[in-house]
N, C-alpha and C positions, 0 to 999 in steps of 0.2 A: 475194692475200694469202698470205704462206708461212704454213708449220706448221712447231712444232717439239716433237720426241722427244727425252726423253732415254733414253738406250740403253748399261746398263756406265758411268755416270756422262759419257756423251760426250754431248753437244747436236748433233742432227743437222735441221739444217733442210731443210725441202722445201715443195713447191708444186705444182700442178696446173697445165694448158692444154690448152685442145682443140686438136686437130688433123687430119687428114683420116680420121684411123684410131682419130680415140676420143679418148682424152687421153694426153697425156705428163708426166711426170714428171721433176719437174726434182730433181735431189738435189748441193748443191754447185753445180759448174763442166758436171756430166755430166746428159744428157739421154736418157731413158730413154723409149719409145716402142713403140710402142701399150700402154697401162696400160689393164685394165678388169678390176670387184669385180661379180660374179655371186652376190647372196644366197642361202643355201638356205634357213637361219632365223634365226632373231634373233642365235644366235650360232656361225654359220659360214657357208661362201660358197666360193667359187672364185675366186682370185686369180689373173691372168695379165699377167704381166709382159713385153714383148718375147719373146711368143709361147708362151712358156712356162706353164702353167696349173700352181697349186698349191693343194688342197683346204687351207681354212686353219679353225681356229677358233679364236672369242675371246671377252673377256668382259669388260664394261666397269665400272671402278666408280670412278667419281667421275673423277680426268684417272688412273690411271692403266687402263692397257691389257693383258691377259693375253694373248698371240698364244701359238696351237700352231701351226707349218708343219715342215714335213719332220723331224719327228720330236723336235721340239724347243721347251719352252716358254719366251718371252720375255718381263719382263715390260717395256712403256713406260713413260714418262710424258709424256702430253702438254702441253706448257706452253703454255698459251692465250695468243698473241702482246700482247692485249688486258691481261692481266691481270700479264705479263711488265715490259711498258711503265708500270703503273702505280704511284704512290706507295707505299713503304712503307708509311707512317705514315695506320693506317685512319683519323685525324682528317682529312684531308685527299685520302684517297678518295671518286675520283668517287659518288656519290649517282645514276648515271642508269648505263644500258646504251646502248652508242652503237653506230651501225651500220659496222661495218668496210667496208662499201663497199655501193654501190647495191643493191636487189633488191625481193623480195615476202616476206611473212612466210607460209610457210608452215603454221605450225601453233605455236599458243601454250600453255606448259607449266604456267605458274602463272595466279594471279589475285588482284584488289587486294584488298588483307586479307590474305596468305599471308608467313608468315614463313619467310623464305631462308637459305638459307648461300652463302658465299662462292663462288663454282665452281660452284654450281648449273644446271643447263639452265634459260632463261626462255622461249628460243622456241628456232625456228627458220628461218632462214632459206634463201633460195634466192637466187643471185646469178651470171651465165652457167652455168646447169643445174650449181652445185655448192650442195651441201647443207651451210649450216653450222650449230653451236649456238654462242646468245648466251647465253653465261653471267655470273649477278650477279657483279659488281668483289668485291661483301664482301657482307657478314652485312646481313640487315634485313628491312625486309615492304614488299613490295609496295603503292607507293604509288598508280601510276598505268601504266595500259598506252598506251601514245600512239598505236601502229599494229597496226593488230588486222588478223584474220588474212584475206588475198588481198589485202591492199592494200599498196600499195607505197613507198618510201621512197627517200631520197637519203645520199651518203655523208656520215656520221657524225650522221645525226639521232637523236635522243634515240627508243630505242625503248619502253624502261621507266625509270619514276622510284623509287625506294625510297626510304624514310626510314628514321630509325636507329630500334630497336628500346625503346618505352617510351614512343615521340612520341604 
């Protein structure tokens, strides 16, 4: 599954794969190699890039992204591929969270009863040892959690159900 940044108003897509020396980094046409993020706390870590190691920190709030590396702060945005692809028009916004692709749920963030917002974290998943967050389509409460957490799932299974807010 790619990801995508917007960066200075540009859309930059990217994506991960393993490889013999970790992961690579696919950005565009070009392949970027051996990619690995060394946490120090919640918000900073060591980023090294084809070899190259750069003390980073950052700070997360809601999709966007605060990155300080070599002496300079950026800010992201990440546009959740999921929520990118889906309807305008919240009448017609999915009501469930679906699984982008196979894996285990590693650790679940809400619970049924719990009123959400759009972009919200609901869990998290894990899928070839990458870590993703499934976030609500839109606004609503927690209607149902259909795969709860170490057990595993198939692409695009319904992982949580919401209803709209006042049901």
């Amino acid at each position: 599954m790619y990801h995508s940044f917007e960066l200075d108003r540009v859309d930059h897509r990217l994506w991960l794969s393993t490889g013999q020396q970790g992961y690579r980094l696919h950005l565009r046409d070009q392949v970027i190699a051996p990619v690995a993020f060394t946490h120090h706390s919640e918000s900073s870590g060591i980023l090294t890039i084809a070899g190259e190691s750069e003390p980073v920190r950052f700070a997360i709030e809601g999709d966007l992204i605060h990155l300080h590396i070599r002496g300079r702060t950026r800010v992201l945005r990440y546009n959740d591929p999921l929520r990118t692809l889906a309807p305008a028009n919240d009448e017609i916004r999915p009501l469930t969270a679906r699984a982008p692709m196979p894996g285990v749920v590693v650790a679940t963030t809400v619970s049924p009863g719990q009123s959400v917002s759009a972009g919200m974290a609901l869990m998290m998943i894990e899928s070839m040892k990458l870590e993703t967050i499934i976030r609500s389509p839109r606004d609503g409460i927690v209607d149902r959690i259909h795969v709860e957490q170490g057990a595993s799932f198939e692409h695009d299974a319904v992982l949580v159900t919401l209803s709209k807010e006042g049901r």
